[in-house]
C-alpha positions as CSV (number, residue, x, y, z in Angstrom):
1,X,-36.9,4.5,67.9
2,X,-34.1,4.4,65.2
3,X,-34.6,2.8,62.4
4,X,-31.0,1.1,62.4
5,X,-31.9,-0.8,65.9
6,X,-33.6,-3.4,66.4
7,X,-37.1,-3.8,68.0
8,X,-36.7,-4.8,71.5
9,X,-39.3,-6.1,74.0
10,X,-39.4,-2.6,75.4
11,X,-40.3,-0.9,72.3
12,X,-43.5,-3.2,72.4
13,X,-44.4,-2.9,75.7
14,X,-44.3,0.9,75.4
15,X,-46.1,1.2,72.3
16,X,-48.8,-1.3,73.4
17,X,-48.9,0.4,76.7
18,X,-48.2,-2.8,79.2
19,X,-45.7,-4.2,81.3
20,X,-42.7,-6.1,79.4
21,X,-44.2,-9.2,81.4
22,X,-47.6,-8.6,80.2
23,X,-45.7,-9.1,76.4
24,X,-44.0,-11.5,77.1
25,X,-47.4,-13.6,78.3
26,X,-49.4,-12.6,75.4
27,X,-46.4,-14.2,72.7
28,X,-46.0,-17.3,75.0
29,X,-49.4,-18.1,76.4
30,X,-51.9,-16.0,74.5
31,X,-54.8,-17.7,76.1
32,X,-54.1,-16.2,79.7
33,X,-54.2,-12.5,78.3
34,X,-57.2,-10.5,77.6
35,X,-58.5,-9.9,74.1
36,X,-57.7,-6.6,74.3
37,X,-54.3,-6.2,75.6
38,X,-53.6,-9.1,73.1
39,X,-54.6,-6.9,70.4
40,X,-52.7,-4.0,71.4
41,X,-49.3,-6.0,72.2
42,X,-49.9,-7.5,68.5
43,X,-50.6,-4.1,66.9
44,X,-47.2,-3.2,68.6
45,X,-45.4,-5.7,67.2
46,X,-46.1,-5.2,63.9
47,X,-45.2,-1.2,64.2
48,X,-42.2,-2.5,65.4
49,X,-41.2,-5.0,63.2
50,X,-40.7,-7.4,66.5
51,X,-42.7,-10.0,65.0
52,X,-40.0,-10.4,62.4
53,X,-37.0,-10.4,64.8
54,X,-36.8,-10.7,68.4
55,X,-40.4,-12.7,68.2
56,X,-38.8,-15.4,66.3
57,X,-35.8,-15.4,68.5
58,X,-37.8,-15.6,71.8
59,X,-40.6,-18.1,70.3
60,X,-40.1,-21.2,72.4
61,X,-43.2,-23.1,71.5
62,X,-42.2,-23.9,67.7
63,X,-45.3,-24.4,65.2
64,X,-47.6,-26.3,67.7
65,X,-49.7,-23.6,68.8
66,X,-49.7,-20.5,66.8
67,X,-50.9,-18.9,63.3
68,X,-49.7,-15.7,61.6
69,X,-52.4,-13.5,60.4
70,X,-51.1,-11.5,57.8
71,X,-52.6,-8.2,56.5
72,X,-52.1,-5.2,54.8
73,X,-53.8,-3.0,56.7
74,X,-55.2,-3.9,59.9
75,X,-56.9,-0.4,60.4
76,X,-59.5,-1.6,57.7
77,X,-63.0,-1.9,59.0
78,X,-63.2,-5.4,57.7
79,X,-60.3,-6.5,59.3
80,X,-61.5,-6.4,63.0
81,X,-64.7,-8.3,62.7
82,X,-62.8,-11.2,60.4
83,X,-60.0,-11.1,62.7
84,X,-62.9,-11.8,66.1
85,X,-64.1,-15.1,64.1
86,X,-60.8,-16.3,63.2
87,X,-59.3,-15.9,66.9
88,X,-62.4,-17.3,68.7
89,X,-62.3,-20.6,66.2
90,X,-58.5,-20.8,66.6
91,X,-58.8,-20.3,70.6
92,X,-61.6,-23.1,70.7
93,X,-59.2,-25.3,69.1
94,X,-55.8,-24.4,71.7
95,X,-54.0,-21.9,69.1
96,X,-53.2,-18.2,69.2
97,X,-53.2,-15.4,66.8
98,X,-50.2,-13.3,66.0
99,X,-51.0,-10.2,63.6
100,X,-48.7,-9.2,60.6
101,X,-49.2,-6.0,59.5
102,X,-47.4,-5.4,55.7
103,X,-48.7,-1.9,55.7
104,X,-48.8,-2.8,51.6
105,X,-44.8,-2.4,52.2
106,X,-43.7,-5.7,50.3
107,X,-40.3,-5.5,51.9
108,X,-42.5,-6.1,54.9
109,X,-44.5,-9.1,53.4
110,X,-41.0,-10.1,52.6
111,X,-39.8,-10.2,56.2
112,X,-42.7,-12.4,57.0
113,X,-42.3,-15.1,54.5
114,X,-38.6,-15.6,56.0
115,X,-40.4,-15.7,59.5
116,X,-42.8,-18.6,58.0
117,X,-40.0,-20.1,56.6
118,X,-38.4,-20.3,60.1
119,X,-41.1,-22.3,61.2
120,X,-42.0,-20.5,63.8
121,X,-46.0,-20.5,62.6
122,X,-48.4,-23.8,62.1
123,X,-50.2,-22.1,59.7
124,X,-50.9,-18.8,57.7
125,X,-54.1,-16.5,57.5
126,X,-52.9,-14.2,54.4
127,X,-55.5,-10.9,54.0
128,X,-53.4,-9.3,51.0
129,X,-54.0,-11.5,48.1
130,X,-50.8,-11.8,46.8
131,X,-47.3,-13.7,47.6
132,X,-43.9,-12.0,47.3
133,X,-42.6,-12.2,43.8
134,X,-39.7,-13.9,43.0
135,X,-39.0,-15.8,46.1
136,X,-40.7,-19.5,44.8
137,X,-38.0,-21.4,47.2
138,X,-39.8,-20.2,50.2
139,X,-43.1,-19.6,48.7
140,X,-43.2,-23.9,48.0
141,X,-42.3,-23.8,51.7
142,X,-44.8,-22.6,53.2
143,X,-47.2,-24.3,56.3
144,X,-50.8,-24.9,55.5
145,X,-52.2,-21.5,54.6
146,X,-55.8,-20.0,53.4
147,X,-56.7,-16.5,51.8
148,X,-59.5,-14.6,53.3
149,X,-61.7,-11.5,52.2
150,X,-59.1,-11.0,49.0
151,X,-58.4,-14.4,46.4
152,X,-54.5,-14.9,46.7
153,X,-53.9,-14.0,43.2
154,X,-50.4,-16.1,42.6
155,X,-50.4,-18.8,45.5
156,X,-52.8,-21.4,44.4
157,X,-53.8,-20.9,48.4
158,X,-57.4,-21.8,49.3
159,X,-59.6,-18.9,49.5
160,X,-62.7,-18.2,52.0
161,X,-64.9,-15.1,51.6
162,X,-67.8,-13.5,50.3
163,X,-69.5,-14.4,47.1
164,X,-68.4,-11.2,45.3
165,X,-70.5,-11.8,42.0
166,X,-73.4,-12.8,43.5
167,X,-73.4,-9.2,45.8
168,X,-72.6,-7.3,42.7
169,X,-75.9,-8.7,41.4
170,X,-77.8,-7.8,44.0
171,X,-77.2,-4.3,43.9
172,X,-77.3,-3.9,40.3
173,X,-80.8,-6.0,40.1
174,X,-82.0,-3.1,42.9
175,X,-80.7,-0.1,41.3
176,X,-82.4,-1.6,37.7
177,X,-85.4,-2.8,39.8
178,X,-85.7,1.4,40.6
179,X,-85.5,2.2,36.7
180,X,-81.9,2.8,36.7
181,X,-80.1,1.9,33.2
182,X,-77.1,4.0,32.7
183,X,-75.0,2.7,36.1
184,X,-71.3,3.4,36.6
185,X,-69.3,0.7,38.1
186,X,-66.6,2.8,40.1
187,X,-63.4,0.4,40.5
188,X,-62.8,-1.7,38.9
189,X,-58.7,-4.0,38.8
190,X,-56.9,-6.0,37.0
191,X,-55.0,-7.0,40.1
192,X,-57.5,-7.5,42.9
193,X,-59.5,-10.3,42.0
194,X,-62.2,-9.7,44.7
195,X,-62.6,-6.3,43.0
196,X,-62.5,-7.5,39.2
197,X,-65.5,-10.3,40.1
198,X,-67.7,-7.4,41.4
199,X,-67.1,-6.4,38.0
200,X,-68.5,-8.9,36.5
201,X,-71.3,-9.5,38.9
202,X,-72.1,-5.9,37.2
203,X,-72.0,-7.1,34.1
204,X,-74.1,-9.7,34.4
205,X,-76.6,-7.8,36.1
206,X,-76.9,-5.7,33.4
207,X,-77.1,-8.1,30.6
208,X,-79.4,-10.0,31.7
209,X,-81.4,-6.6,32.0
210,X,-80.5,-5.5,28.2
211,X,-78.4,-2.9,28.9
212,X,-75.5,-2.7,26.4
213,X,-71.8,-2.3,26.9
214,X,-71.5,0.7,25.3
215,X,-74.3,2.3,28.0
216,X,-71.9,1.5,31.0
217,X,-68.9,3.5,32.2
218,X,-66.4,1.5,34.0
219,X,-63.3,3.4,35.8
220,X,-60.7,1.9,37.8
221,X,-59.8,2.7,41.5
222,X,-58.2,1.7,44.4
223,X,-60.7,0.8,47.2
224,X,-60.1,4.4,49.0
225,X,-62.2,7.4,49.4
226,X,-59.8,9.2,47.3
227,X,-60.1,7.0,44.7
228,X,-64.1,7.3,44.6
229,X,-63.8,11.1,44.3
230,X,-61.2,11.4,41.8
231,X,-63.2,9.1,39.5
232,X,-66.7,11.5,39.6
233,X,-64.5,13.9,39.2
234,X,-63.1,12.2,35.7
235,X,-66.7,11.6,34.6
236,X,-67.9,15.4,35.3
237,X,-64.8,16.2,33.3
238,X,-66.0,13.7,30.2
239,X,-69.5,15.7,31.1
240,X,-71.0,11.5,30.9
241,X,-72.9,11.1,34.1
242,X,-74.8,7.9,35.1
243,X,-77.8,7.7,37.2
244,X,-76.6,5.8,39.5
245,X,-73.1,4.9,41.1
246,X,-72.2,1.4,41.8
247,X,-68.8,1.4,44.1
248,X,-66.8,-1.8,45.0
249,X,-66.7,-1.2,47.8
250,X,-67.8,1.2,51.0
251,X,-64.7,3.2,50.8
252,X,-64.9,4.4,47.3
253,X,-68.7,5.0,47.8
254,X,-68.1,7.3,50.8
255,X,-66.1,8.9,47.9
256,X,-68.1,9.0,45.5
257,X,-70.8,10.6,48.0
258,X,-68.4,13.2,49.2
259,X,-67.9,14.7,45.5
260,X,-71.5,14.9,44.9
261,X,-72.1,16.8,48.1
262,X,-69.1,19.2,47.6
263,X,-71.0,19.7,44.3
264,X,-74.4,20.7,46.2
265,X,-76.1,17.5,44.6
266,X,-78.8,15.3,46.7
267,X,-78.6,11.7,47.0
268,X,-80.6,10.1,46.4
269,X,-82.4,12.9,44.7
270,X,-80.1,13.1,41.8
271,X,-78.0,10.1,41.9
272,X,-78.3,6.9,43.9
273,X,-75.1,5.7,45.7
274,X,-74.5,1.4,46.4
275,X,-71.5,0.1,48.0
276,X,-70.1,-2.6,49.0
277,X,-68.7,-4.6,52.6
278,X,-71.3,-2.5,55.3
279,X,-68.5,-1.1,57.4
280,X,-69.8,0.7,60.2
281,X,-69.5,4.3,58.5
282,X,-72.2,3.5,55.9
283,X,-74.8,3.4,58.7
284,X,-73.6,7.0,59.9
285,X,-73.3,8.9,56.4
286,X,-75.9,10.8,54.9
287,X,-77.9,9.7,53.6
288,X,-77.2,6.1,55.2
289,X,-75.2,4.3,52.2
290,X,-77.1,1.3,50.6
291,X,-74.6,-1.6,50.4
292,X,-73.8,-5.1,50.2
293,X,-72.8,-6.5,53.6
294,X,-70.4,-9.0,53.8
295,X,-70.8,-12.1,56.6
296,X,-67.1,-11.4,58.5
297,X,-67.3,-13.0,61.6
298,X,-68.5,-15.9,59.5
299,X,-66.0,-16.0,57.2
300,X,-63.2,-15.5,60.0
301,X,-64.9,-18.4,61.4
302,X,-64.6,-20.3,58.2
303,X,-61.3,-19.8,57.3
304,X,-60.1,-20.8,60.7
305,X,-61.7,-24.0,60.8
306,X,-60.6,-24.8,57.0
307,X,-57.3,-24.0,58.3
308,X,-57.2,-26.3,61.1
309,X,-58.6,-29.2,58.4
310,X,-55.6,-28.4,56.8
311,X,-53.1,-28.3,59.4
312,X,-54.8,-32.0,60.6
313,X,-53.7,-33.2,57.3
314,X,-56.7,-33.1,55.3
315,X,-57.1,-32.2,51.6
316,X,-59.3,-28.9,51.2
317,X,-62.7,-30.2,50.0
318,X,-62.9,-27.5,47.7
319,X,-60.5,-24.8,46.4
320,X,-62.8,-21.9,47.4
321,X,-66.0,-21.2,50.2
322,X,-67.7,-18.5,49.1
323,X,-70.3,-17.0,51.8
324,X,-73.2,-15.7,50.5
325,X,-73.9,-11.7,50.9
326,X,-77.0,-9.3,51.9
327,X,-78.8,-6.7,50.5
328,X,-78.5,-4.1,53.0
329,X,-81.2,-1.2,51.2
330,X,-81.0,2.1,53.1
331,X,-81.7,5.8,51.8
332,X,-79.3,6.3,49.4
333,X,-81.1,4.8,46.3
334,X,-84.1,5.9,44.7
335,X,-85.3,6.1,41.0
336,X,-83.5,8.4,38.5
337,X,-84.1,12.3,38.6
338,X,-86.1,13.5,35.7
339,X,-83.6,14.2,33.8
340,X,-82.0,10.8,32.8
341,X,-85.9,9.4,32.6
342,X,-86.4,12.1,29.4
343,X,-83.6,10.7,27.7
């Protein structure tokens, strides 16, 4: 499809692998259309871009009935789970789900602020944690709207998710509970404030255990695999190793764990490994990945239904719900190799 026309119907309905009709059902009457095939048509519209063009000329039900989930990456294994407890709570209620996918393009996140702004939306279910920059006219005009799984860092937006300090404690108490004092926390931001409160969860974990600041190596990282290899990679480089690895999240652990085995090291014989989220893949790697797992289909839930409070006109009881996380101990922990336990 050229990039210079414009995403028809068509283009939907061949990506998504339905009839045009079967589209057209599942963005005017969501509830008669399978989960599924609902899913597909809305992954196809946000490949398109339809969502952002044709969808708000065809739209024919105005803001009664329908909330715009927008996310930066809806191939993220958190994402589906989340997205199950928000679209059964909205369903239960008479609305339907239609997925934005920014693909962390903010020209894209852009394009859906001017659809928001067309009020072709009731409300707004925003995954990325940030607003569009400069654009404060339509920003202040936004419908109700709540931030899940990432804290909207400029929007002032309620926020529902996961106690992120509270899970950072937990797996810093088990990995100090096993002996381990010299812990690396693998990335850390100054931009993603889910990430940056894991942080300190780590930190106070290892206060209250004594452990001083100068004994703890903090790197930076982007939530990917990548970014967990490149950063054992710096610290074989600065030839400072911890015993442990603490990751925010699965992603970088997975990471983290790839490097050490490319390196013929065992976990947990030599290092232990804790992530963060439990997506599926930390059940399958090996060693199975201890990790913190996050409640999604609850907080999907959550958010939905403080949504609808707000869309019935009531004030937010509070400006955050935090759900609280589990421990999820598998075999990728143990107590430190002899070496750090001469030291």
């Amino acid at each position: 499809m050229s990039s210079s026309s414009p995403a028809t119907i068509e283009d939907v309905a061949r990506i998504a692998q339905v009839s045009i009709a079967t589209v057209s059902r599942a963005i005017h009457t969501p509830e008669k259309v399978a989960n599924s095939t609902r899913l597909k048509v809305n992954q196809a519209i946000a490949i398109t871009g339809y969502t952002t063009n044709a969808m708000a000329r065809s739209l024919r039900l105005g803001r009664s009935n329908m909330i715009l989930v927008v996310a930066p990456d809806i191939g993220d294994p958190n994402f589906s789970n989340i997205l199950v407890g928000l679209e059964n709570e909205a369903r239960a209620h008479g609305y339907g789900i239609l997925i934005g996918h920014t693909q962390n393009d903010p020209q894209r996140g852009l394009e859906y602020l001017k659809f928001l702004n067309s009020n072709q939306a009731a409300g707004l279910i925003l995954f990325t944690g940030i607003l569009p920059f400069g654009h404060q006219s339509m920003t202040a005009r936004l419908p109700p709207s709540v931030g899940v799984f990432e804290p909207v860092y400029n929007g002032g937006i309620p926020y529902v998710g996961v106690d992120d300090i509270e899970g950072a404690r937990k797996a810093v108490d088990l990995l100090i509970a096993e002996g381990h004092r010299k812990i690396a926390f693998i990335g850390d931001s100054r931009t993603r404030l889910a990430y940056s409160r894991r942080r300190q969860g780590y930190d106070e974990g290892l206060d209250a255990a004594g452990v001083p600041p100068g004994d703890r190596l903090i790197l930076e990282g982007d939530g990917t695999i990548e970014s967990g290899r490149l950063a054992l990679e710096q610290l074989f480089m600065r030839d400072t190793l911890p015993s442990a690895f603490m990751c925010v999240n699965d992603q970088t652990a997975i990471g983290v764990m790839i490097g050490l085995g490319a390196r013929g090291y065992d976990i947990p014989t030599d290092f232990s490994v804790t992530g963060f989220d439990d997506v599926p893949q930390a059940t399958f790697m090996t060693p199975s990945l201890t990790t913190i797992r996050q409640p999604r289909t609850a907080i999907g839930k959550s958010s939905m239904a403080l949504l609808l409070e707000l869309l019935s006109g009531s004030e937010p009881p509070e400006a955050e719900i935090l759900l609280t996380p589990d421990l999820i101990v598998r075999n990728s922990v143990s107590t430190p190799a002899r070496r750090f336990l001469k030291k």
